[in-house]
TORFI-161008 format. One record per residue (C-alpha): x, y, z; residue in one letter; residue number from 0. Coordinates in Angstrom, 3 decimals. Layout:
# residues N
R        X        Y        Z torfi guse
R        X        Y        Z     a  NUM
...
***
This chain:
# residues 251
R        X        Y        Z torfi guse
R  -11.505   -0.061    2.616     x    0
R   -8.474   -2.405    2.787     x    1
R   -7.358   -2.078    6.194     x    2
R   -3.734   -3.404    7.786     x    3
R   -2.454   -3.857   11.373     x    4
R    1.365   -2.978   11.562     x    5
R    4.236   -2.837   13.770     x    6
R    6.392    0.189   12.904     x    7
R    7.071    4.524   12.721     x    8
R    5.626    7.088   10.743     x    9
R    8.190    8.597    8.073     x   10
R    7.351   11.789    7.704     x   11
R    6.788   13.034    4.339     x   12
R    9.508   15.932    4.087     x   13
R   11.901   12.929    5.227     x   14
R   10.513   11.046    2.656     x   15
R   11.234   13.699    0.298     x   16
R   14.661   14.687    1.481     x   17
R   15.717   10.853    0.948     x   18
R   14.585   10.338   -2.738     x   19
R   16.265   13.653   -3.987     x   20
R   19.314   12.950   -1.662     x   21
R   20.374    9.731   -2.769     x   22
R   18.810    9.799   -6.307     x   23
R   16.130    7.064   -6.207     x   24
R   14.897    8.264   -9.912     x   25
R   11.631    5.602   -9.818     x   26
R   10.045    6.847   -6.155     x   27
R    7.013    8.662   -5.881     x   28
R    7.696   10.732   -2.450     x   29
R    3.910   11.152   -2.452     x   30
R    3.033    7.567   -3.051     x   31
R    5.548    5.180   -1.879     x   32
R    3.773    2.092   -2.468     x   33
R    3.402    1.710   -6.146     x   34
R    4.759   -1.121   -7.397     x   35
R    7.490    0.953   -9.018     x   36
R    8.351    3.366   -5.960     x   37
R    8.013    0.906   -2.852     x   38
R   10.455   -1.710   -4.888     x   39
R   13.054    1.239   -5.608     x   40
R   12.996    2.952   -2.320     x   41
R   13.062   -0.863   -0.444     x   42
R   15.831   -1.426   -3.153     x   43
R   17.983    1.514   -1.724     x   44
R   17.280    0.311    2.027     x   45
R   19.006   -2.796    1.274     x   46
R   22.166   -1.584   -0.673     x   47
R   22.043    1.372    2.325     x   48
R   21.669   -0.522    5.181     x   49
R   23.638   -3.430    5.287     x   50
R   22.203   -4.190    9.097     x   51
R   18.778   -4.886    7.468     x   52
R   17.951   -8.716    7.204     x   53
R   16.986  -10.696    4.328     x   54
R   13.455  -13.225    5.035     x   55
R   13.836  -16.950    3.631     x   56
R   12.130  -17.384    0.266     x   57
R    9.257  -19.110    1.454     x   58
R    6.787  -15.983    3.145     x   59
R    6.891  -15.859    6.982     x   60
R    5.882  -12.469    8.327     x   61
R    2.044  -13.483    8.219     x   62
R    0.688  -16.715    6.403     x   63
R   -0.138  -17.555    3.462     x   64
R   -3.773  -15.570    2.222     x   65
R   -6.746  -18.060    1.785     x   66
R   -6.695  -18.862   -2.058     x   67
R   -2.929  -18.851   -2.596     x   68
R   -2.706  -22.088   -4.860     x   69
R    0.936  -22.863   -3.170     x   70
R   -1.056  -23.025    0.641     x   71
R    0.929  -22.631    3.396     x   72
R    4.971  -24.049    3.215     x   73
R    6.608  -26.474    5.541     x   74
R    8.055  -23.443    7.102     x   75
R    5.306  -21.600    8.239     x   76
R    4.002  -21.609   11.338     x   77
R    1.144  -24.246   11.620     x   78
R   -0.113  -23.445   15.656     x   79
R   -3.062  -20.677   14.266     x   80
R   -6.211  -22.101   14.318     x   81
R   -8.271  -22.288   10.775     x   82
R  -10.312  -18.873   11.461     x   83
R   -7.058  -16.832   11.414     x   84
R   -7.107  -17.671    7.816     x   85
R  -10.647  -16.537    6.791     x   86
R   -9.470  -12.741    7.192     x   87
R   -6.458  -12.938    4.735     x   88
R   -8.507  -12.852    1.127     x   89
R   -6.089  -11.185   -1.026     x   90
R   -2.772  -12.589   -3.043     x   91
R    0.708  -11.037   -2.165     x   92
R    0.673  -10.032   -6.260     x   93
R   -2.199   -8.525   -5.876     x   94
R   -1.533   -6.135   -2.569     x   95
R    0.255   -2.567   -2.845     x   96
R    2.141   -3.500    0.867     x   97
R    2.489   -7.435    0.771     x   98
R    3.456   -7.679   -2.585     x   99
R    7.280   -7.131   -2.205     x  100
R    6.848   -9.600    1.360     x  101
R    8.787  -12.754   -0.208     x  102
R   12.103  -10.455   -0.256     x  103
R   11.551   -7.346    1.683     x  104
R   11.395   -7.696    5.876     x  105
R   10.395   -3.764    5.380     x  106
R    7.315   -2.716    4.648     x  107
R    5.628    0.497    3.315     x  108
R    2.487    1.736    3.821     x  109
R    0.216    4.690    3.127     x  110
R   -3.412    6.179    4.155     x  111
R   -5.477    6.974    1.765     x  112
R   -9.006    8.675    1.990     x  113
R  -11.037    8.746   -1.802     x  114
R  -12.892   11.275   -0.006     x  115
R  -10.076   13.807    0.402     x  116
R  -10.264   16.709   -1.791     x  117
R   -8.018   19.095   -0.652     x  118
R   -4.621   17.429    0.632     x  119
R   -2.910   15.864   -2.508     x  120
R   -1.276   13.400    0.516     x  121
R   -1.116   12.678    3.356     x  122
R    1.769   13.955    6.117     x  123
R    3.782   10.886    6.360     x  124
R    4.065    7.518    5.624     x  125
R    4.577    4.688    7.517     x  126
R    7.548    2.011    8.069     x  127
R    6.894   -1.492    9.109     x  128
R    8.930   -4.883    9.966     x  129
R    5.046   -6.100   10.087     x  130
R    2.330   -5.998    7.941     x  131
R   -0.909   -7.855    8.125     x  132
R   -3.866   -7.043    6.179     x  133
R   -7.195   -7.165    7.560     x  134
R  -10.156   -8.412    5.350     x  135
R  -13.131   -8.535    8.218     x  136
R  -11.383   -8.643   11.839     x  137
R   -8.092   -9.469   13.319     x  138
R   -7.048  -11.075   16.473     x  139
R   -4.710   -8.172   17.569     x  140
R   -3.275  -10.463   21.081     x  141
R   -2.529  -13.066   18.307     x  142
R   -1.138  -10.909   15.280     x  143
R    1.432   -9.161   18.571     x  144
R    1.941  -12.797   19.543     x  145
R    2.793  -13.836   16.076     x  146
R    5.107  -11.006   15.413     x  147
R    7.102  -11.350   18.802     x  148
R    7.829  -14.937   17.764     x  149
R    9.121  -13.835   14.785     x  150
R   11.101  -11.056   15.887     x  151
R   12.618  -13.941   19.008     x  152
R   13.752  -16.422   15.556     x  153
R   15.293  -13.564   14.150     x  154
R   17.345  -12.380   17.068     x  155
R   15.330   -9.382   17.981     x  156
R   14.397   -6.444   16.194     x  157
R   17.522   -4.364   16.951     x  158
R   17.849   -4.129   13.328     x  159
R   14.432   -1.948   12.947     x  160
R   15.291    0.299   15.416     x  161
R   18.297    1.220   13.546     x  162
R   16.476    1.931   10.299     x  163
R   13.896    3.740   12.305     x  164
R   16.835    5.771   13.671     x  165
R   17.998    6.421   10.563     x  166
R   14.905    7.584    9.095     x  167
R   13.154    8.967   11.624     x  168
R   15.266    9.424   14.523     x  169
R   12.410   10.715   16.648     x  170
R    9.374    8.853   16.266     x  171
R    8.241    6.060   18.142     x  172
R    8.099    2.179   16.938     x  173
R    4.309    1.100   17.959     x  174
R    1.154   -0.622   16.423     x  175
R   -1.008    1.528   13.947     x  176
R   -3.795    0.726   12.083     x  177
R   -3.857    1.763    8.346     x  178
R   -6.715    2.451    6.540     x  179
R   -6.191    2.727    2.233     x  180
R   -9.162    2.965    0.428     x  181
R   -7.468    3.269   -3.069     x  182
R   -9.496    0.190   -4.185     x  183
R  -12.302    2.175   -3.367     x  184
R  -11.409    4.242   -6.302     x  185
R  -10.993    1.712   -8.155     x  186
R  -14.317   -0.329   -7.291     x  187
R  -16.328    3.093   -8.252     x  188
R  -14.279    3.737  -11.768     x  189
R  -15.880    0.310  -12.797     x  190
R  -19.566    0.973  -10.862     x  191
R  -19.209    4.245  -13.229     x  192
R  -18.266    2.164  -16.784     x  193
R  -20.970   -0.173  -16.128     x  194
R  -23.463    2.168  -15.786     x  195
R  -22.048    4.506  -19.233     x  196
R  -22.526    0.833  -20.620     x  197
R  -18.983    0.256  -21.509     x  198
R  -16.952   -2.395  -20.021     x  199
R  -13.467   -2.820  -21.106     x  200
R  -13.466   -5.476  -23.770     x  201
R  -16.460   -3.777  -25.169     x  202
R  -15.611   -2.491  -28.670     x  203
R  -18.506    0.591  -29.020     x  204
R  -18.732    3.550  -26.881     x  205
R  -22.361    5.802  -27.164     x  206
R  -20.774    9.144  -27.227     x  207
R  -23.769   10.500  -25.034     x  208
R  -23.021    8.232  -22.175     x  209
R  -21.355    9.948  -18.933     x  210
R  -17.321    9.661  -19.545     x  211
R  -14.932    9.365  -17.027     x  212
R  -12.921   12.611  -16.228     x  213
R   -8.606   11.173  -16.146     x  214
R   -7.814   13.439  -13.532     x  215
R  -10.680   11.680  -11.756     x  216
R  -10.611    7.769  -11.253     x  217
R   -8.844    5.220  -12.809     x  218
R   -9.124    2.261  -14.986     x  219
R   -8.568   -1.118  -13.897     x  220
R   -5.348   -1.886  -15.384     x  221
R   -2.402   -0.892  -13.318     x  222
R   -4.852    0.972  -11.458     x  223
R   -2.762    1.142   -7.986     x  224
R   -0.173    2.363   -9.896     x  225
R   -1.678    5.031  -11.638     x  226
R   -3.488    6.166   -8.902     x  227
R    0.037    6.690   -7.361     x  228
R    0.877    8.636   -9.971     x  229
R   -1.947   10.575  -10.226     x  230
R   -3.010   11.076   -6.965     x  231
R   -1.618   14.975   -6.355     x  232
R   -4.495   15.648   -9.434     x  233
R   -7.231   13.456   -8.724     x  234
R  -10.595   15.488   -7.991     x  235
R   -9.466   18.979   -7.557     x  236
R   -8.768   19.257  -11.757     x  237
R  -11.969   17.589  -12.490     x  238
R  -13.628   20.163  -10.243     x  239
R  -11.966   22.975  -11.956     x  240
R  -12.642   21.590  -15.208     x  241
R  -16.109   21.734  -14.752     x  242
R  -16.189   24.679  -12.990     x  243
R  -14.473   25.841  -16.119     x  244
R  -17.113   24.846  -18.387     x  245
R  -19.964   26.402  -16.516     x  246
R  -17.780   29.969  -16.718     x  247
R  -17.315   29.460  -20.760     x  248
R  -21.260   28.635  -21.252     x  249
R  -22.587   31.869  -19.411     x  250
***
């Protein structure tokens, strides 16, 4: 499951709630802040909100560049990690939920997510970060604390934070959490699923006996994080009822 190593608060989800209705941020998902469409909204608001909160240089510095970027690392990065740091950073910032909105955005948003959960359509609260790593296979956690303190000491502390924190979620603690979100789990066993029904997107016939994919259930590929987002509050339960359903009408 992808895994990241932060530095930041939980924001609770009523909070959450209370500040999308509150100040009318129409595109948030209060359940799922980080779509694409709800994290750049709500980190959108922060900045015309919060004037305290600062704005990172264009070229990425919060963690380096992931292994397979075709730009590599810039002149401004920081070039003292050794070349192992590297190996655990696999995925592109377009291509991440929480690092995606990283080249303008010193917040970051991030969510658990268990594909096993059945019951809770979310989970209690959120979480708030000035930084986000994500973590492929291991992480050095004395060098990740290292990195960040160096970063907050360029900036001129992290005063800044603990204002937002204060005026999010006054009473919460600022700390290091690991966050586990196995939506690409989902995603991983929607395509497992179409390979074994024997049709692949791009395929152009579908055998009406093979097993079909309940909606309410998984999602397809394409703007999958997103739709799982969106979807998430009727993910398994439905399809259980469904079925359940169907049993009821045959007897």
């Amino acid at each position: 499951m992808p895994t990241y190593l932060c530095h930041g608060f939980r924001w609770h989800r009523r909070s959450i709630r209370f500040f999308v209705i509150i100040y009318d941020v129409l595109d948030a998902a209060p359940d799922w802040i980080v779509g694409r469409g709800s994290s750049a909204a709500i980190l959108e608001h922060f900045y015309e909100r919060y004037e305290f909160l600062p704005r990172p240089p264009s070229s990425r510095n919060l963690s380096e560049p992931p292994v397979g970027d075709p730009e590599g690392p810039t002149d401004e990065s920081n070039g003292d990690e050794s070349e192992g740091d590297d190996d655990n950073r696999t995925v592109r910032l377009d291509q991440d939920p929480v690092l995606i909105n990283d080249e303008w955005s010193a917040v970051k948003l991030l969510e658990e997510y268990d594909p096993r959960e059945t019951v809770e359509p979310c989970r209690p609260y959120a979480y708030v970060a000035d930084y986000a790593v994500r973590v492929e296979l291991s992480a050095d956690v004395t060098e990740e604390i290292a990195r960040y303190e160096r970063i907050a000491s360029e900036r001129g502390g992290n005063s800044w934070f603990e204002k937002l924190r204060d005026a999010l979620e006054k009473d919460e603690e600022i700390g290091w959490f690991v966050v586990v979100n196995g939506v690409e789990d989902d995603i991983v066993e929607a395509e497992r699923r179409m390979r074994m029904a024997g049709h692949m997107p791009g395929q152009s016939h579908v055998d009406e006996s093979d097993e079909k994919i309940e909606p309410g259930e998984t999602a397809t590929n394409d703007d999958s994080i997103d739709e799982l987002g969106k979807q998430q509050d009727m993910k398994r339960p439905p399809s259980r009822m469904k079925r359940l359903k169907e049993i009821v009408l045959r007897k």
